[in-house]
C-alpha positions, 0 to 999 in steps of 0.5 A: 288726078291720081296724086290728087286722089292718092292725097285725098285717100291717104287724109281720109284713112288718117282721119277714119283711124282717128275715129272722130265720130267719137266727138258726137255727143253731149256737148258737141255742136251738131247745129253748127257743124250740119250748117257748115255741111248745108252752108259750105258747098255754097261758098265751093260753087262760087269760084273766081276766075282768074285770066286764062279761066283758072278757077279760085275759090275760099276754103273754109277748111281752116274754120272747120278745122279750128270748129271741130279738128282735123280729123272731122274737118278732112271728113266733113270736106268730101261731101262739101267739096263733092256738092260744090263741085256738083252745084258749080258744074265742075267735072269729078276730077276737078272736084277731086283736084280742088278737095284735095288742094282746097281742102285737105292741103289747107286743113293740114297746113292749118292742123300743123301751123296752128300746133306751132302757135299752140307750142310757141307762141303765149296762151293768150285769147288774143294770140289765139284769135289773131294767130289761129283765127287769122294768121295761120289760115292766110299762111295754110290758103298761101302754102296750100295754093303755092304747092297746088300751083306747081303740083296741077298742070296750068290751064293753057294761057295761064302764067304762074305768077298770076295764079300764085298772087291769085291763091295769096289774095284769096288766103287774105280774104279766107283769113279775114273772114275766119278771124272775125268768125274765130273773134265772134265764137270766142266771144260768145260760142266758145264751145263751138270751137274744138281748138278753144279751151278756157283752161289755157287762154283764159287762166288768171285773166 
């Protein structure tokens, strides 16, 4: 649990130093990110078992990330995980293992992967809904689990190869379901989306 934790506190520090509570204003979509506090702790309780009882569950940090940026999407984690940790029965270092490799890792990978699209790839509403939305959330679930899979001891009765296709089915099913969310907000709540600007996706089209 102390790398866990030492990752958890050191995203945490990060995020405070880059105070986004700044973000909270005119124009910032409270309703939406409170939903995501209410509705997101849900979809932490309902895990997957794979053989061997090794638990598996989506994420949701890529959306709140692409939402709201990394620095709220890292603080917005801890009471989500922590609640859906405490709804699915988990004990604290279980809740603190899965917030820092089902949250933070992937919040990260999302922030990094999704800054490369922005550097390399052309700025376009596209680009933005399939590479953002879709691509770079299966890629940060996948780079997320892999690392988690040698970093966390495995369960007795547990083989790696199950668990890493495990973390890599669940990254398609994440992706799909934050692409279609990214496709939808694009579509007609832009301003839901931190990463979205008009600006840039949408000059001379």
């Amino acid at each position: 649990m102390g790398f866990d934790l030492a990752l958890v506190l050191v995203a945490l520090a990060v995020a405070v130093a880059l105070r986004p509570w700044r973000q909270f204003g005119a124009g910032f979509p409270l309703n939406a990110w409170l939903a995501c506090l209410v509705l997101l702790p849900w979809l932490w309780a309902s895990q997957r078992a794979l053989p061997g009882g090794m638990a598996l569950q989506m994420s949701g940090a890529g959306l709140l990330v692409l939402m709201f940026g990394w620095p709220l999407a890292v603080l917005s984690l801890v009471p989500i995980a922590l609640l859906g940790g405490w709804m699915a029965g988990l004990s604290w270092p279980t809740a603190v293992n899965l917030l820092a490799w089902n949250g933070v890792a992937v919040a990260t990978f999302a922030l990094a992967f999704g800054l490369a699209t922005r550097r390399w790839l052309p700025r376009h509403p596209f680009v933005f809904i399939l590479g953002r939305g879709f691509i770079v959330t299966a890629l940060a679930m996948m780079a997320a689990g892999t690392l988690a899979s040698f970093a966390t001891p495995l369960p007795p009765g547990t083989e790696l190869d199950t668990l890493l296709i495990g973390h890599w089915l669940m990254a398609w099913g994440e992706a799909f379901a934050t692409g279609m969310l990214t496709a939808v907000f694009v579509a007609f709540r832009p301003e839901w989306l931190a990463t979205w600007s008009d600006a840039r996706y949408l000059e001379g089209r």
